[in-house]
VEXKOL-24412 format. One record per residue (C-alpha): residue number from 1; residue in three letters; x, y, z. Coordinates in nm, 3 decimals, always signed. Example, Ala and Ser with C-alpha at 12.3 -4.5 7.8 and 13.67 -1.06 7.14 Angstrom:
VEXKOL-24412
+------+------+---------+---------+---------+
| resi | resn |      px |      py |      pz |
+------+------+---------+---------+---------+
|    1 |  ALA |  +1.230 |  -0.450 |  +0.780 |
|    2 |  SER |  +1.367 |  -0.106 |  +0.714 |
+------+------+---------+---------+---------+
END
This chain:
VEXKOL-24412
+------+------+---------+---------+---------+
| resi | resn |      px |      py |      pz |
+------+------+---------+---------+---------+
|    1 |  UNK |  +9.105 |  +8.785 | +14.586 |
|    2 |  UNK |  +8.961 |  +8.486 | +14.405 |
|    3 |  UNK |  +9.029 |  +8.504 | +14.039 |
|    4 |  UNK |  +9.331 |  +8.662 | +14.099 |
|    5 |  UNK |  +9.697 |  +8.592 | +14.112 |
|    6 |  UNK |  +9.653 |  +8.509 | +14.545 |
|    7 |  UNK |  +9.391 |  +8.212 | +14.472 |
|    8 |  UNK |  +9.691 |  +8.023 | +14.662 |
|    9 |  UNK |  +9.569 |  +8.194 | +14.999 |
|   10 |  UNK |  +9.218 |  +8.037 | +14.946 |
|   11 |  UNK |  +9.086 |  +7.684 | +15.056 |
|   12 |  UNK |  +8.843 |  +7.450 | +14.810 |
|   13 |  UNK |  +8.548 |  +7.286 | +14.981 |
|   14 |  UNK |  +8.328 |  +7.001 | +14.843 |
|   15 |  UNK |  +8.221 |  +7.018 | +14.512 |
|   16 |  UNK |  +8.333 |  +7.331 | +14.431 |
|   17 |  UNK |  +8.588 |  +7.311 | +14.153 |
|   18 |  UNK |  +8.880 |  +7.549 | +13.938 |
|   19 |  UNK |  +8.776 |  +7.651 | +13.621 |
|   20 |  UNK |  +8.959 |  +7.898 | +13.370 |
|   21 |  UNK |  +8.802 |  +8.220 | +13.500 |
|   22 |  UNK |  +8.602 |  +8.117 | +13.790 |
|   23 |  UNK |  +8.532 |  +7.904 | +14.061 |
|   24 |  UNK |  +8.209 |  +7.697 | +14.024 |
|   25 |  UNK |  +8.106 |  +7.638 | +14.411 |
|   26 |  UNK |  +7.840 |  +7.362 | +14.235 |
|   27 |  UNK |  +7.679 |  +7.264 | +13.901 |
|   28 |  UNK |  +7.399 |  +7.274 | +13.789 |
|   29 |  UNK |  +7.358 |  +6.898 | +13.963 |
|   30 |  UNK |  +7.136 |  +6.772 | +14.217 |
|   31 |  UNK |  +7.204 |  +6.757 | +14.580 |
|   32 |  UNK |  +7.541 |  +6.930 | +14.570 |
|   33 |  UNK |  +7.789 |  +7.201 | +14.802 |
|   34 |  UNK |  +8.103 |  +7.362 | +14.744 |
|   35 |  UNK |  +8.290 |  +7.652 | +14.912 |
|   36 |  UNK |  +8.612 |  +7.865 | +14.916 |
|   37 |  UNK |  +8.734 |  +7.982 | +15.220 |
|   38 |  UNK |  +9.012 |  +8.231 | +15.238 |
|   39 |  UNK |  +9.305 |  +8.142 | +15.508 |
|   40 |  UNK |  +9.396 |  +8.452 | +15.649 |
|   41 |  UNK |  +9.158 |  +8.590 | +15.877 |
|   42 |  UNK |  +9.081 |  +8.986 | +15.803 |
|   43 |  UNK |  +9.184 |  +9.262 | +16.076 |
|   44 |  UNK |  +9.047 |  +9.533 | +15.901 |
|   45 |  UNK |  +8.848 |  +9.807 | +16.075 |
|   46 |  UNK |  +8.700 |  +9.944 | +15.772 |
|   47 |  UNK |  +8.658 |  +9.720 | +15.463 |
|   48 |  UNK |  +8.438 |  +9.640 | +15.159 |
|   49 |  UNK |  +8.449 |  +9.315 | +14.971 |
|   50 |  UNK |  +8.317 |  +9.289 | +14.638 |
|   51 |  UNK |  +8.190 |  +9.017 | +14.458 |
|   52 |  UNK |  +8.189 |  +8.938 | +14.077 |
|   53 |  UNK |  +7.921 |  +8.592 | +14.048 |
|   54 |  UNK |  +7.715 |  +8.434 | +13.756 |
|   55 |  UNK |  +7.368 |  +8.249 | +13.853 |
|   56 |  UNK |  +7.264 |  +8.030 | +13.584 |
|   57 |  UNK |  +7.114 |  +7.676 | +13.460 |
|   58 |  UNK |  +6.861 |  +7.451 | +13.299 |
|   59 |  UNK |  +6.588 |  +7.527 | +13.531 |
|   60 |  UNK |  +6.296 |  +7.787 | +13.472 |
|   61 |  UNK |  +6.168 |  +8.025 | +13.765 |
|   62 |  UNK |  +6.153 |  +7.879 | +14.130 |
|   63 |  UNK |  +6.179 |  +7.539 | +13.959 |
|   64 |  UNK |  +6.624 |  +7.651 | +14.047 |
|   65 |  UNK |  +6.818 |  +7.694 | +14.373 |
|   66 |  UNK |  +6.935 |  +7.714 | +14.579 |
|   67 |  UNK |  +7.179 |  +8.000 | +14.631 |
|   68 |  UNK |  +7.477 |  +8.101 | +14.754 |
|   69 |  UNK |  +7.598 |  +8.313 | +15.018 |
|   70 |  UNK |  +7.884 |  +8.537 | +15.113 |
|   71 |  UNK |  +8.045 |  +8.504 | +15.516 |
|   72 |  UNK |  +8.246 |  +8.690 | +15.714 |
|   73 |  UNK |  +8.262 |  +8.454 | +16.033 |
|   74 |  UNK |  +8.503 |  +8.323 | +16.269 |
|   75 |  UNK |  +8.500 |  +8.015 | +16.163 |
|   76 |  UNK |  +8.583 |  +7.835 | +15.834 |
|   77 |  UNK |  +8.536 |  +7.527 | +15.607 |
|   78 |  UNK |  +8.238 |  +7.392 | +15.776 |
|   79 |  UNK |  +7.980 |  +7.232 | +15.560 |
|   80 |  UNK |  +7.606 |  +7.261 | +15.680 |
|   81 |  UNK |  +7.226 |  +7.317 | +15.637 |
|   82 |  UNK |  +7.237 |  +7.735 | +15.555 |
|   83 |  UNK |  +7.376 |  +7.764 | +15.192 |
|   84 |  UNK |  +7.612 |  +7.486 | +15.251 |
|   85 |  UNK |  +7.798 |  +7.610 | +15.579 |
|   86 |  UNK |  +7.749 |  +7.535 | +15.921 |
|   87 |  UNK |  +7.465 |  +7.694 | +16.117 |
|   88 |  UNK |  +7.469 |  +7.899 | +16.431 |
|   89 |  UNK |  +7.810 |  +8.092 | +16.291 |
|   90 |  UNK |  +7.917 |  +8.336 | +16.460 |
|   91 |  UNK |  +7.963 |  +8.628 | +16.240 |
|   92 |  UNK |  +7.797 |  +8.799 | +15.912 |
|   93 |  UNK |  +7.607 |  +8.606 | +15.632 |
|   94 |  UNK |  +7.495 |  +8.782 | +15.284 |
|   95 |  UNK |  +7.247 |  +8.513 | +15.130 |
|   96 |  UNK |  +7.166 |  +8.546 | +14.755 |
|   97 |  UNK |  +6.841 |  +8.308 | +14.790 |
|   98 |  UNK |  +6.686 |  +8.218 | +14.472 |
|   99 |  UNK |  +6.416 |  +7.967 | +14.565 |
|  100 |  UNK |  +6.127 |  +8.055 | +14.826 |
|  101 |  UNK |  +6.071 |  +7.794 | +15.110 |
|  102 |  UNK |  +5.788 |  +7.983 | +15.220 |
|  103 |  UNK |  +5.499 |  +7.868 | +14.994 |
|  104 |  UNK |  +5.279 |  +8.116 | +15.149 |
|  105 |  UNK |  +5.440 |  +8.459 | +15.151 |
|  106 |  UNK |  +5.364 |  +8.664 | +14.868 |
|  107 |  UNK |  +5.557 |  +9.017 | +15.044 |
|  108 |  UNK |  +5.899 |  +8.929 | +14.872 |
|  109 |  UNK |  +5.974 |  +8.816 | +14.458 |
|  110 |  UNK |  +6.300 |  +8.584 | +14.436 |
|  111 |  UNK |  +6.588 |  +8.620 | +14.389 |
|  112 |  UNK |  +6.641 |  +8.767 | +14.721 |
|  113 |  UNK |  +6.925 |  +8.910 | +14.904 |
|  114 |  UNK |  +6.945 |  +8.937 | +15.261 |
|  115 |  UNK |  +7.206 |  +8.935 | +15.537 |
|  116 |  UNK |  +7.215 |  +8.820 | +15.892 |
|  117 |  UNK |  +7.450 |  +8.892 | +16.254 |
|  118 |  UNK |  +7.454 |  +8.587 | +16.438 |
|  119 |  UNK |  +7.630 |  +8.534 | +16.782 |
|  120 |  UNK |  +7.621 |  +8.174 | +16.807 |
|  121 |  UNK |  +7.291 |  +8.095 | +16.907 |
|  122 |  UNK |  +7.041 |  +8.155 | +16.580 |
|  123 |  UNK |  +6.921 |  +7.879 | +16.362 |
|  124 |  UNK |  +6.879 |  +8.018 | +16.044 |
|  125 |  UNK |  +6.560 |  +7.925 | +15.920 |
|  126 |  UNK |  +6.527 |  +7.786 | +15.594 |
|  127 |  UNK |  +6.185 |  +7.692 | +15.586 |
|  128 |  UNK |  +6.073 |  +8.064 | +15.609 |
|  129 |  UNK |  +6.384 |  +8.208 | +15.397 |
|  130 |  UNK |  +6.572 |  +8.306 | +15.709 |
|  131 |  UNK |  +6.291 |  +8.572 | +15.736 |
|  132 |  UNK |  +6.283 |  +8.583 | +16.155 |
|  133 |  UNK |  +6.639 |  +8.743 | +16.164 |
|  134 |  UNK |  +6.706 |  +8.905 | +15.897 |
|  135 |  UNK |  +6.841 |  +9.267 | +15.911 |
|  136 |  UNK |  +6.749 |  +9.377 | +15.541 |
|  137 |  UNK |  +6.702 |  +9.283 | +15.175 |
|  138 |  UNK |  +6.597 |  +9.295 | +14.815 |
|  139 |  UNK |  +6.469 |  +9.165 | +14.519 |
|  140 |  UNK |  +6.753 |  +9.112 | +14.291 |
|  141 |  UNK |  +6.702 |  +8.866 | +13.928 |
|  142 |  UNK |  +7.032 |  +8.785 | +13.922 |
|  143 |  UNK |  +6.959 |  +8.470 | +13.701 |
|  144 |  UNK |  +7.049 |  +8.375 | +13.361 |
|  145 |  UNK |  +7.185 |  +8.712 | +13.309 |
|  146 |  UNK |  +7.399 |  +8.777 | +12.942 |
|  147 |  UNK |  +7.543 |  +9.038 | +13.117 |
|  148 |  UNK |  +7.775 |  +9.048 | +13.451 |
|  149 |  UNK |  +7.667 |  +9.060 | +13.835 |
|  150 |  UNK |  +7.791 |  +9.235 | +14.114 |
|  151 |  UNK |  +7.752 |  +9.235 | +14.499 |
|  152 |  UNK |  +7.932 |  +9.473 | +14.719 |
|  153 |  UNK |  +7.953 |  +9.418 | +15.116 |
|  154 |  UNK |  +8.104 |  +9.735 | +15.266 |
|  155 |  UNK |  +8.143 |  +9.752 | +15.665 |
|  156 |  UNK |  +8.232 | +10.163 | +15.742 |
|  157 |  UNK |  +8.201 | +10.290 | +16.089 |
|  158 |  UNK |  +7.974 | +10.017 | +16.228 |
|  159 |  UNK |  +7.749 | +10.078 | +15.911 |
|  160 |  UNK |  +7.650 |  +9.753 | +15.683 |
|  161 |  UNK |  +7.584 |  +9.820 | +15.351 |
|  162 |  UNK |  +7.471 |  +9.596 | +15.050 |
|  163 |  UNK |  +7.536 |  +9.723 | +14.712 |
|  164 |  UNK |  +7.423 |  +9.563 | +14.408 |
|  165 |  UNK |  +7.533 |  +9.615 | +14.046 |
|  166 |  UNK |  +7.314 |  +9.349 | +13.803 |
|  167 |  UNK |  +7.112 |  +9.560 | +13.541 |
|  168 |  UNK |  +7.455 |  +9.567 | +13.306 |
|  169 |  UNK |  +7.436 |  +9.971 | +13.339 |
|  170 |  UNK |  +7.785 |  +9.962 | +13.608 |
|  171 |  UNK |  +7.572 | +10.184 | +13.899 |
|  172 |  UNK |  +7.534 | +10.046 | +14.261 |
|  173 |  UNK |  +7.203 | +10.006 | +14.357 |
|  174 |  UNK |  +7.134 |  +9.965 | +14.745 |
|  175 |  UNK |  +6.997 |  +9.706 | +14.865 |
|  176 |  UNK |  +7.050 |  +9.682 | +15.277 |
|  177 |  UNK |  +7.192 |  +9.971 | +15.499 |
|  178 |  UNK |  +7.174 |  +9.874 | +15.844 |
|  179 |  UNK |  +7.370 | +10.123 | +16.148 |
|  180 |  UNK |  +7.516 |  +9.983 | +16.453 |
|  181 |  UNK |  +7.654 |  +9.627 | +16.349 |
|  182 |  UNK |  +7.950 |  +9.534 | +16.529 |
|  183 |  UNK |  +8.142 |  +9.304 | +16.427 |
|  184 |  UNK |  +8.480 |  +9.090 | +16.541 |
|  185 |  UNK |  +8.794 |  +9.145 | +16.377 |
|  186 |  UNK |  +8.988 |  +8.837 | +16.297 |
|  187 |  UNK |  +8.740 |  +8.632 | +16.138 |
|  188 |  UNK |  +8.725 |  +8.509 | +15.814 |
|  189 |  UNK |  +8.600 |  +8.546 | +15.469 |
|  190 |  UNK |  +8.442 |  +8.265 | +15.250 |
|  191 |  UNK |  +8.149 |  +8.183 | +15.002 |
|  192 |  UNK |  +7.924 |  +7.871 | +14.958 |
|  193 |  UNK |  +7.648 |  +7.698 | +14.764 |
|  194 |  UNK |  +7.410 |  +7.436 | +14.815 |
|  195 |  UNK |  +7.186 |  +7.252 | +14.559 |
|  196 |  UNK |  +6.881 |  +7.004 | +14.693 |
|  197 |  UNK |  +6.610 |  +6.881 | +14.448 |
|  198 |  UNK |  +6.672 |  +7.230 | +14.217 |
|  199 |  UNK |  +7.006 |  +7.305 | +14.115 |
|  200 |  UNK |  +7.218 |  +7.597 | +13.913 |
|  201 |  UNK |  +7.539 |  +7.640 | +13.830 |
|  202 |  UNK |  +7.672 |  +7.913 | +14.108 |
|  203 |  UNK |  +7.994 |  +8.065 | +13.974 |
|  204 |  UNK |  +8.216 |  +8.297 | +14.182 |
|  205 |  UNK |  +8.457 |  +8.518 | +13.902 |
|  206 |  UNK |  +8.607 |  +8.718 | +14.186 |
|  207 |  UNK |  +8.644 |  +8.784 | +14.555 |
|  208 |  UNK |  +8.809 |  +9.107 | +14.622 |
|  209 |  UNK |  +8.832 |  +9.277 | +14.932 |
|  210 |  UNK |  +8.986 |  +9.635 | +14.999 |
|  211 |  UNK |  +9.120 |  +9.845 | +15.286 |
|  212 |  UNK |  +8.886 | +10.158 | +15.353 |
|  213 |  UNK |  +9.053 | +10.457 | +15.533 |
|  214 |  UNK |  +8.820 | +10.642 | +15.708 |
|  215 |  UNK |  +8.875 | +10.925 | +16.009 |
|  216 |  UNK |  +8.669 | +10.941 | +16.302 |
|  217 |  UNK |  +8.580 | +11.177 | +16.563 |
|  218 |  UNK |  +8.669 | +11.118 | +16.932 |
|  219 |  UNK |  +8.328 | +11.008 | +17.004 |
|  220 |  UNK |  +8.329 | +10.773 | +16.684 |
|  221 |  UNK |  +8.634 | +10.609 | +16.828 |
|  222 |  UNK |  +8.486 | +10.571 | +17.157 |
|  223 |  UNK |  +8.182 | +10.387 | +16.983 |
|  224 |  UNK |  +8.355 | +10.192 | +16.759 |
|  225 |  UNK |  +8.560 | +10.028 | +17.032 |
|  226 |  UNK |  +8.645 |  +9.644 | +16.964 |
|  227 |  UNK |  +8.413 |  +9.391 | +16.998 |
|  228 |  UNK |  +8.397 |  +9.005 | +17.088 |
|  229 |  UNK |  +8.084 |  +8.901 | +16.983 |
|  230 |  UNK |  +7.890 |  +9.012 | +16.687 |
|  231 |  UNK |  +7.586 |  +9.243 | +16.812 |
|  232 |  UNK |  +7.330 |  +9.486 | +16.626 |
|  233 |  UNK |  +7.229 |  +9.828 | +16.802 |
|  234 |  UNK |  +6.871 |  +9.858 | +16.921 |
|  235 |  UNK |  +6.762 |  +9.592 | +16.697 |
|  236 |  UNK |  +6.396 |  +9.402 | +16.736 |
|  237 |  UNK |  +6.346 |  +9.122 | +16.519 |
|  238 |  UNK |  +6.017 |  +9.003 | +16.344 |
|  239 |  UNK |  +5.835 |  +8.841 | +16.587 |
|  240 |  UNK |  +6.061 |  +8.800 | +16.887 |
|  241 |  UNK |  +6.352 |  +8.967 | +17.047 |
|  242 |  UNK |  +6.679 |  +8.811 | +17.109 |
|  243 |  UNK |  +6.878 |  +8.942 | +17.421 |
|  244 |  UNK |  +7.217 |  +8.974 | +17.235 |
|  245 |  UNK |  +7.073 |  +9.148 | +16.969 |
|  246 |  UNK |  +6.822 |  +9.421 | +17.173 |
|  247 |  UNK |  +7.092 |  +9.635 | +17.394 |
|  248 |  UNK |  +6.775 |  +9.863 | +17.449 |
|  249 |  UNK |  +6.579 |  +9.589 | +17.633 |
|  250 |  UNK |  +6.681 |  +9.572 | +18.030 |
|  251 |  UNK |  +6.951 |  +9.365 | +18.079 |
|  252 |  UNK |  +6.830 |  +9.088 | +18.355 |
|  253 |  UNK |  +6.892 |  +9.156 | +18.701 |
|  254 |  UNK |  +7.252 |  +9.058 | +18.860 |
|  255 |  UNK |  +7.146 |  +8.760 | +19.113 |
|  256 |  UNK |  +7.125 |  +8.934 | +19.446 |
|  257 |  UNK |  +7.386 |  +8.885 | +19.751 |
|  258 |  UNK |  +7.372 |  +8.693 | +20.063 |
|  259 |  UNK |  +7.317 |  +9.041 | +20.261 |
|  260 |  UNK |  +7.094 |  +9.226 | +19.997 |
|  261 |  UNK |  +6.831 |  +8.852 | +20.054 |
|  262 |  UNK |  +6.848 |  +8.897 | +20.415 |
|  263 |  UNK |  +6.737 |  +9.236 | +20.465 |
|  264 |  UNK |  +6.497 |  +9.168 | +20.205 |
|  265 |  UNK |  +6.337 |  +8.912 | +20.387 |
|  266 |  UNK |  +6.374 |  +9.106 | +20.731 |
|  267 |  UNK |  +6.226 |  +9.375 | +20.643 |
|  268 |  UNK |  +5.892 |  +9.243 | +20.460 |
|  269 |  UNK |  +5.899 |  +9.040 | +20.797 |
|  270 |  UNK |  +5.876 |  +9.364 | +21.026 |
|  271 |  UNK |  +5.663 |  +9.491 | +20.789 |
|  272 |  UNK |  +5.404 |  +9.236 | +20.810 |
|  273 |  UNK |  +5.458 |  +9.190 | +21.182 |
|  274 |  UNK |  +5.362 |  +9.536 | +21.226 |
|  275 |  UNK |  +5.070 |  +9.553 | +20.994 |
|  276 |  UNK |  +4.925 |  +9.250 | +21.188 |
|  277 |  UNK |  +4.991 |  +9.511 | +21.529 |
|  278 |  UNK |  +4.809 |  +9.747 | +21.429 |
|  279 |  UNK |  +4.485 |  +9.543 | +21.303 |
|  280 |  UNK |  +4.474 |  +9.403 | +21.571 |
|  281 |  UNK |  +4.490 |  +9.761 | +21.779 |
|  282 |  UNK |  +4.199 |  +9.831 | +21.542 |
|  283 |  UNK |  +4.028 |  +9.537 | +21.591 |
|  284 |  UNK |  +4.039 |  +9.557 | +21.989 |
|  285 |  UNK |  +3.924 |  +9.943 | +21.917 |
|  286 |  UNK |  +3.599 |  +9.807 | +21.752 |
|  287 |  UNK |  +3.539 |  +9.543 | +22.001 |
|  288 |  UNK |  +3.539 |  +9.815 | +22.269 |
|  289 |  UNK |  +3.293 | +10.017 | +22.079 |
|  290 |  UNK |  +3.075 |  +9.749 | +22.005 |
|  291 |  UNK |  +3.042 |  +9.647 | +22.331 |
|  292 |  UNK |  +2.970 | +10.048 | +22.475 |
|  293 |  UNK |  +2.669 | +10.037 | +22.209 |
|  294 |  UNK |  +2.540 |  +9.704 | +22.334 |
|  295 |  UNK |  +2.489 |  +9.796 | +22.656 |
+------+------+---------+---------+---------+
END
């Protein structure tokens, strides 16, 4: 991983620069990005990829930012709007935030980490801390720490887990657990930063990723089939539903054939061809007995 004698198989983005024992993805500077993408995309079925980072800087609370975050997507050195890399990814995002966008919420204390399964076709949105599709998160004060700072990302069995080691006592805390992610092999692993009007130094010590062997029942290997497109089990997100991500919602109806229309329409013809019959047998009924009653 990063920090480690196979640095060579990772890629330098931006501002993000080589230092003696880390990479710094950006200073603590202004209106600045940086990434590290590794080249070799990861075909693991079962993996975990742990992260040794250092938040710090000039700045007191929520007057720093912006973050960093941690992908496994398919693709790779694209700068953009969420964290520094491009938006609408296709893959897995782990966001360290550490400045809230949403002046209004008062639920959630920054730092906050959170991840997010996008297919393609979710904005991430920054204004509300990427709050409408988010699978999970937590509170972690990961800033201007004397001591070191951990993340863990392991991916067993369809299960995402979120580990977090920060309070200098080496235990794993948990921090998101979500079932039922699916997620592409051959994508790729990478980290980024931005920095707007706030700004930190956002260090990344080490990026190292491991091979979990795991054995699985029939059934388990039935369920854990390969995928093409990232997708979340049964999942309803705050305030609206995306299709790709709600397999419990009906699917929408195949458009119908030629033959199915036409006997459609036939038969809602007959139908009302013989309701109008018979009202009118009805109605000729009553006009008969109308007419005994009058005379």
């Amino acid at each position: 991983g990063v920090g480690s004698s196979s640095s060579g198989l990772w890629d330098l983005l931006g501002n993000a620069m080589v230092m003696t024992q880390y990479i710094r993805l950006t200073p603590d500077v202004q209106s600045k990005q940086g990434a590290v993408w590794n080249r070799v995309p990861c075909y693991l079925r079962d993996w975990e990829m742990q992260v040794h980072f250092k938040i710090h800087g000039q700045g007191k609370k929520n007057l720093n930012g912006d973050g960093f975050a941690i992908w496994y997507t398919k693709d790779r050195m694209q700068t953009g709007p969420v964290f520094g890399s491009k938006d609408n990814f296709l893959g897995l995002g782990v966001f360290v935030d550490t400045y809230p966008n949403e002046e209004k919420q008062q639920e959630r204390v920054f730092p906050y980490i959170s991840a997010m399964v996008n297919n393609g076709s979710l904005t991430y949105d920054h204004d509300r801390d990427g709050r409408p599709t988010e699978l999970g998160g937590c509170t972690a004060m990961v800033r201007n720490l004397n001591h070191d700072t951990f993340l863990v990302i392991r991916y067993v069995k369809r299960r995402l887990t979120v580990l977090i080691d920060i309070d200098g006592k080496h235990e794993w805390r948990d921090c998101i657990d979500v079932p039922g992610v699916h997620l592409p092999r051959g994508y790729y692993f990478g980290t980024s930063s931005v920095t707007g009007d706030l700004s930190d130094n956002h260090d990344i010590i080490s990026l190292k990723l491991y091979q979990l062997t795991v054995e699985r029942t029939p059934e388990e290997e039935k369920r854990d089939r390969e995928v093409y497109l990232p997708v979340v089990d049964n999942l309803k997100l705050p305030g609206s539903c995306f299709f790709f991500l709600c397999p419990s919602v009906e699917a929408p109806l195949e458009p119908m054939s030629g033959l199915a229309l036409f006997l459609i329409v036939f038969f809602s013809l007959v139908a009302i061809v013989f309701a109008i019959v018979i009202g009118v047998i009805i109605y000729n009924k009553w006009q008969e007995q109308s007419r005994k009653h009058f005379y």
